[in-house]
PAPALO-170118 format. One record per residue (C-alpha): residue number from 1; chain; x, y, z. Coordinates in Angstrom, 2 decimals. Layout:
% residues N
nr; kette; px; py; pz
NUM; A; X; Y; Z .
...
This chain:
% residues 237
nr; kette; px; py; pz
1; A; 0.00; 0.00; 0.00 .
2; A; 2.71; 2.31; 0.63 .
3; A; 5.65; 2.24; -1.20 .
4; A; 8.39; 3.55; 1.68 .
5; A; 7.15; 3.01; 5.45 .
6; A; 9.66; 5.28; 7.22 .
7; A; 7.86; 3.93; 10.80 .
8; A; 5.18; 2.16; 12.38 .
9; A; 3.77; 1.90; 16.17 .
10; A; 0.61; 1.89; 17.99 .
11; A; 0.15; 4.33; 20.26 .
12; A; -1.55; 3.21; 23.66 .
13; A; -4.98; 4.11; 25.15 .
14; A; -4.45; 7.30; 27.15 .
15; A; -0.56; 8.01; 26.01 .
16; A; 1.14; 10.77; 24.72 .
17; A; 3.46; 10.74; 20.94 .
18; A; 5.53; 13.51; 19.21 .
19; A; 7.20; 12.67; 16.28 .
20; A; 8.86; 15.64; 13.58 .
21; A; 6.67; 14.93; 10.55 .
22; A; 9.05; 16.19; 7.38 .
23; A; 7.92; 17.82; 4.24 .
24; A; 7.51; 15.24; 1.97 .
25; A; 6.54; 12.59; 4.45 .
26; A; 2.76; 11.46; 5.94 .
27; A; 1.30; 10.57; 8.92 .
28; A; -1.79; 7.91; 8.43 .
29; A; -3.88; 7.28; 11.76 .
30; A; -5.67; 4.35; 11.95 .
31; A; -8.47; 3.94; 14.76 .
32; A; -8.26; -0.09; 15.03 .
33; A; -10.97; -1.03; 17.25 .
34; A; -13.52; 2.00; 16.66 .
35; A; -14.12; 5.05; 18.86 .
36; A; -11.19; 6.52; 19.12 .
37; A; -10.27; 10.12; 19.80 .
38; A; -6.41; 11.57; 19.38 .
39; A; -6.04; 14.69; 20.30 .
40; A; -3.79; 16.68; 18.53 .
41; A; -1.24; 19.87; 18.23 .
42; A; 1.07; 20.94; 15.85 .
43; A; 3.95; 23.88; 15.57 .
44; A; 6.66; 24.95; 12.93 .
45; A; 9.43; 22.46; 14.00 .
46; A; 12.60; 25.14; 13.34 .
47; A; 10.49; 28.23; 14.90 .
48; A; 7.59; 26.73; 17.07 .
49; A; 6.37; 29.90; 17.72 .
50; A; 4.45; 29.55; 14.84 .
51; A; 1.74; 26.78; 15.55 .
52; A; -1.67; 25.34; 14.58 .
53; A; -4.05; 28.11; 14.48 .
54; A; -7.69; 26.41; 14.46 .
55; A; -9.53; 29.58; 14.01 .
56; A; -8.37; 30.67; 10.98 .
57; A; -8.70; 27.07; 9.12 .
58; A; -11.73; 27.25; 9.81 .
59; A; -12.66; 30.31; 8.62 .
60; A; -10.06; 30.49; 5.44 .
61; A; -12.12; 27.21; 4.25 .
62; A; -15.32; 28.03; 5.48 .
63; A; -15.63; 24.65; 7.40 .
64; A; -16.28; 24.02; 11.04 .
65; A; -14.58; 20.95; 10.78 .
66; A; -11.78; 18.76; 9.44 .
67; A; -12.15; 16.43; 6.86 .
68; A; -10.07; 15.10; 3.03 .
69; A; -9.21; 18.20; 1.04 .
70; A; -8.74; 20.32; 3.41 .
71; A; -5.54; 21.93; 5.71 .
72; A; -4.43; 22.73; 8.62 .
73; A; -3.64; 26.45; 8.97 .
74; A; -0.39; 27.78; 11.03 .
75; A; -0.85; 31.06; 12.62 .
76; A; 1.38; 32.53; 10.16 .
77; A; -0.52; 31.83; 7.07 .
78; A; 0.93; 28.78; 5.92 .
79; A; 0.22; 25.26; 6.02 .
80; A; 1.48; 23.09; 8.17 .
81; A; -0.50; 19.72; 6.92 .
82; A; -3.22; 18.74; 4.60 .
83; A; -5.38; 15.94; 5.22 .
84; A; -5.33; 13.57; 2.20 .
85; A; -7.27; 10.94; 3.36 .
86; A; -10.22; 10.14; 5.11 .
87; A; -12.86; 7.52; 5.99 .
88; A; -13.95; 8.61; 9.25 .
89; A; -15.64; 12.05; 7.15 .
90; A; -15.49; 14.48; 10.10 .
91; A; -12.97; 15.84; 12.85 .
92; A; -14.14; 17.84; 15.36 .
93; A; -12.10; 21.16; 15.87 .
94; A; -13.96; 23.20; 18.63 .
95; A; -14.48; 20.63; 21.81 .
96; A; -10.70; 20.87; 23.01 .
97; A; -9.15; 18.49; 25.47 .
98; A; -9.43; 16.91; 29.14 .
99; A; -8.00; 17.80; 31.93 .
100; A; -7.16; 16.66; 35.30 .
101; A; -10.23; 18.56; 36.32 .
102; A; -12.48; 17.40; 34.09 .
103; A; -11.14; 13.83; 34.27 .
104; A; -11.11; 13.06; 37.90 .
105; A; -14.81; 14.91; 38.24 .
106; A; -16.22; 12.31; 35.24 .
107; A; -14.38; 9.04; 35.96 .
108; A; -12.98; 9.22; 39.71 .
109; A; -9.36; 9.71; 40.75 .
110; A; -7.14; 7.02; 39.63 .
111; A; -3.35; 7.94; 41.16 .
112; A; -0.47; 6.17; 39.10 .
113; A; 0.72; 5.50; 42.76 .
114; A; -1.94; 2.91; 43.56 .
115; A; -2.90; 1.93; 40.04 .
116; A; 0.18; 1.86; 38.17 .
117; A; -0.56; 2.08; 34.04 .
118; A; -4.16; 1.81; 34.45 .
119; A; -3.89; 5.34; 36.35 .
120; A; -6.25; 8.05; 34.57 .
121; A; -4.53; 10.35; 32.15 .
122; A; -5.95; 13.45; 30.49 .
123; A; -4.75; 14.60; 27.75 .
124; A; -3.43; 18.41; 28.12 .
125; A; -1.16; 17.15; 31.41 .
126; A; 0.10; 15.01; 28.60 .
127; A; 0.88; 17.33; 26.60 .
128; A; 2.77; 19.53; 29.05 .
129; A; 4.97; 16.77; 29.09 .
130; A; 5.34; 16.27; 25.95 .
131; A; 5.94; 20.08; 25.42 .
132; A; 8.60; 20.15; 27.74 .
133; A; 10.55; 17.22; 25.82 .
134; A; 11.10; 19.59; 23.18 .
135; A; 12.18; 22.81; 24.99 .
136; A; 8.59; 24.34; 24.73 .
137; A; 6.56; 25.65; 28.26 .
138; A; 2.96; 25.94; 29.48 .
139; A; 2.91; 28.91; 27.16 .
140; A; 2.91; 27.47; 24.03 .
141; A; 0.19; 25.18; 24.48 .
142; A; -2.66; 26.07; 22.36 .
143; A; -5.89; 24.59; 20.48 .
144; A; -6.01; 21.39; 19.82 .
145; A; -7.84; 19.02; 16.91 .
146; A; -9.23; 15.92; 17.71 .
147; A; -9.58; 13.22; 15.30 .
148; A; -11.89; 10.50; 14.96 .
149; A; -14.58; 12.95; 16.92 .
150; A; -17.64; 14.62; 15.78 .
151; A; -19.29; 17.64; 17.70 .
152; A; -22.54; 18.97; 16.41 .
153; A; -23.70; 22.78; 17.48 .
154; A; -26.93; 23.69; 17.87 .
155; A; -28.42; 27.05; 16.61 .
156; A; -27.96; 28.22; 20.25 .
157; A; -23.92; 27.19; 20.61 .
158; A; -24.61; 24.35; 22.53 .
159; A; -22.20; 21.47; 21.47 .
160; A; -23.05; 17.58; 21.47 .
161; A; -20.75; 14.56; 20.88 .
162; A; -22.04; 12.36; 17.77 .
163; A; -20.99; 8.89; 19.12 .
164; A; -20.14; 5.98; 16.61 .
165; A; -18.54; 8.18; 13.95 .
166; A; -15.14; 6.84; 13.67 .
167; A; -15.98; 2.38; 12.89 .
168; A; -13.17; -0.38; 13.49 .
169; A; -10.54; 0.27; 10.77 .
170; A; -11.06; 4.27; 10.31 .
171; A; -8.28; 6.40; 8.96 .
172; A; -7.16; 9.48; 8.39 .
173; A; -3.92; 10.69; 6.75 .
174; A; -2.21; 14.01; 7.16 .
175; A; 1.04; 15.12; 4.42 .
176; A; 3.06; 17.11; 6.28 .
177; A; 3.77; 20.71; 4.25 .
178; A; 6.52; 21.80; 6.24 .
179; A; 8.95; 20.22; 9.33 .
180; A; 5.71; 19.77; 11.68 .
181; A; 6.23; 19.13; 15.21 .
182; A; 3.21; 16.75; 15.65 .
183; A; 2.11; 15.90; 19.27 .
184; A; -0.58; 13.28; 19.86 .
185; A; -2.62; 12.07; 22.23 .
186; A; -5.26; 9.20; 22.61 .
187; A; -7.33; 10.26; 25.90 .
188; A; -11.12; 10.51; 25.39 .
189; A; -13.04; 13.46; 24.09 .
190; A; -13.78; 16.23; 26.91 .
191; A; -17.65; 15.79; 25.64 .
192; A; -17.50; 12.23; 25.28 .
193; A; -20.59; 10.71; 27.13 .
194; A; -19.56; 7.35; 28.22 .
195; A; -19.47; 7.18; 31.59 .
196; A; -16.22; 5.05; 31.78 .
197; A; -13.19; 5.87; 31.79 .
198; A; -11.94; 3.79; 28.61 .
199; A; -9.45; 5.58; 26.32 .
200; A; -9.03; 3.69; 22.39 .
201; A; -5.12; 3.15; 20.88 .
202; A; -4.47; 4.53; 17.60 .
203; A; -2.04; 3.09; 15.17 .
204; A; 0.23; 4.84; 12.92 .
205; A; 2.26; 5.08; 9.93 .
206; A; 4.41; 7.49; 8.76 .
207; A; 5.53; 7.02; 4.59 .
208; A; 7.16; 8.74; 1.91 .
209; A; 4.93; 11.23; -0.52 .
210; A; 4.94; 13.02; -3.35 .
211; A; 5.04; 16.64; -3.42 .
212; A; 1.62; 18.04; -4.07 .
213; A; 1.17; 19.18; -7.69 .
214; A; -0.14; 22.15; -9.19 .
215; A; -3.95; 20.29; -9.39 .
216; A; -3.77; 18.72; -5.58 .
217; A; -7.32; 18.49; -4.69 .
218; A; -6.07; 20.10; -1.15 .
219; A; -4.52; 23.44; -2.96 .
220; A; -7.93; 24.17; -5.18 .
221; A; -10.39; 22.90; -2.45 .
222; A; -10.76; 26.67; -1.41 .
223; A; -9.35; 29.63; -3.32 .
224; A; -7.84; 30.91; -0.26 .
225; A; -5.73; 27.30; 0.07 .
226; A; -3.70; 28.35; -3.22 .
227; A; -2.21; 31.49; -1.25 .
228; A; -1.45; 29.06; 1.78 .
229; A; 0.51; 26.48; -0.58 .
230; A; 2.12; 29.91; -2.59 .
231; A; 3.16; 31.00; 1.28 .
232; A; 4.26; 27.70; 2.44 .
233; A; 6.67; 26.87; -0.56 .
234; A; 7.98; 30.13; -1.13 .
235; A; 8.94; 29.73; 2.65 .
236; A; 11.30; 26.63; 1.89 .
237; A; 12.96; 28.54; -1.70 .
C-alpha cells in the first residue's frame, strides 16, 4: 500500500506521541478497534512559535470541521498539513481536550501511585509533558484538533458529541507541508458521554509522498488554500 514506510507503532490508550513529521513525508492514523479520539497539536518544528491556528482554518475554508481536502492552517498563514485521506468524514475542531479537572470529576481519581498504568490520564497534562521534551513551556500550548470525533452545534452554541462516527478500521492521513512538530494524544473526548473511563489506541504510519502538484485536490479545495501552498513553498525557496 505504501511504497516507503519510514515507521510504524501503535500508540496506547491514554498516552502521549511527538514525532517531527518532514515535508515530503505522511502521517496515516488508523483507529483499530472503533471510537477513538487523538487529540492533537502541531507547531513549525525550526520556529515553534508559529503553531496550529484552528480559528483561521476554519474560517479560510469556510468549514467548522476537518475532513479530506482540506488543511491545517499555522498562525502565520501557511500550512502546516493537509489531510489527504479520510474515511472517518469528520474531525471535530472546537471541543478541546481533558483535563485533570475534568477527568477526575467524570471518571474518579485514579493515582499512578496505587494503580500503576491503568492510572487516569488526560490529555493536556500530557501534553505539558510532551511540550517540555522539546524545549517548549505551558505557554505554548494552544488549540487542539481531535480526530476521529464529531461535535454537532446547535443554533444556540450548545455542542453535542455524535458517538459511533469513527468504525473499526477508520483512517485518516495528514502530508506534512513543512517540518511539523506533531504531538498526539489518545485520551477521550472532553464531551464524550460514556461514563467510563476507557481511552481507544491509535495506530500509525508514517511514509514517503509526493510533493503536491499544481492540481492537488487540497490546494484548489478553497481559493484561499492556493495562497497558503504559494506562502508555504515560497517559505522553503
Amino acid at each position: 500500500m505504501f511504497p516507503e514506510i519510514l515507521w510504524e507503532e501503535v500508540v496506547q490508550p491514554g498516552a502521549t506521541w511527538s514525532h517531527v513529521l518532514k515535508r515530503g513525508t505522511a502521517l496515516r492514523m488508523t483507529d483499530p478497534t472503533g471510537g477513538a479520539n487523538v487529540s492533537a497539536l502541531f507547531y513549525n518544528f525550526e520556529c515553534p512559535s508559529e503553531r496550529l491556528n484552528i480559528p483561521d482554518s476554519l474560517k479560510a475554508q469556510h468549514i467548522a470541521r476537518l475532513t479530506a481536502g482540506y488543511v491545517l492552517y499555522s498562525d502565520m498563514g501557511r500550512i502546516l498539513c493537509s489531510v489527504t485521506s479520510d474515511s472517518a468524514g469528520w474531525h471535530d475542531a472546537l471541543g478541546g481536550c481533558t483535563d485533570a479537572a475534568l477527568v477526575n470529576a467524570k471518571y474518579g481519581a485514579a493515582r499512578y501511585q496505587e494503580h500503576r498504568n491503568q492510572f487516569h490520564q488526560n490529555a493536556k497534562d500530557g501534553f505539558l509533558v510532551e511540550l517540555a521534551k522539546w524545549g517548549l513551556s505551558p505557554r505554548d500550548f494552544s488549540a487542539n484538533m481531535n480526530f476521529f470525533s464529531k461535535v454537532a452545534v446547535d443554533p444556540d452554541g450548545a455542542m453535542h458529541f455524535i458517538p459511533g462516527v469513527s468504525a473499526p478500521g477508520s483512517h485518516v492521513e495528514l502530508r506534512a507541508e513543512m517540518n511539523v512538530l506533531a504531538i498526539l494524544n489518545t485520551s477521550q473526548h472532553p464531551l464524550d458521554p460514556n461514563p467510563a473511563y476507557d481511552p481507544k489506541p491509535v495506530h500509525l504510519i508514517i511514509h514517503r509522498v509526493a510533493p503536491p502538484t499544481a492540481d492537488d485536490p487540497c490546494r484548489l479545495s478553497r481559493p484561499e488554500n492556493v495562497r497558503g501552498f504559494t506562502l508555504t513553498e515560497r517559505y522553503f525557496l
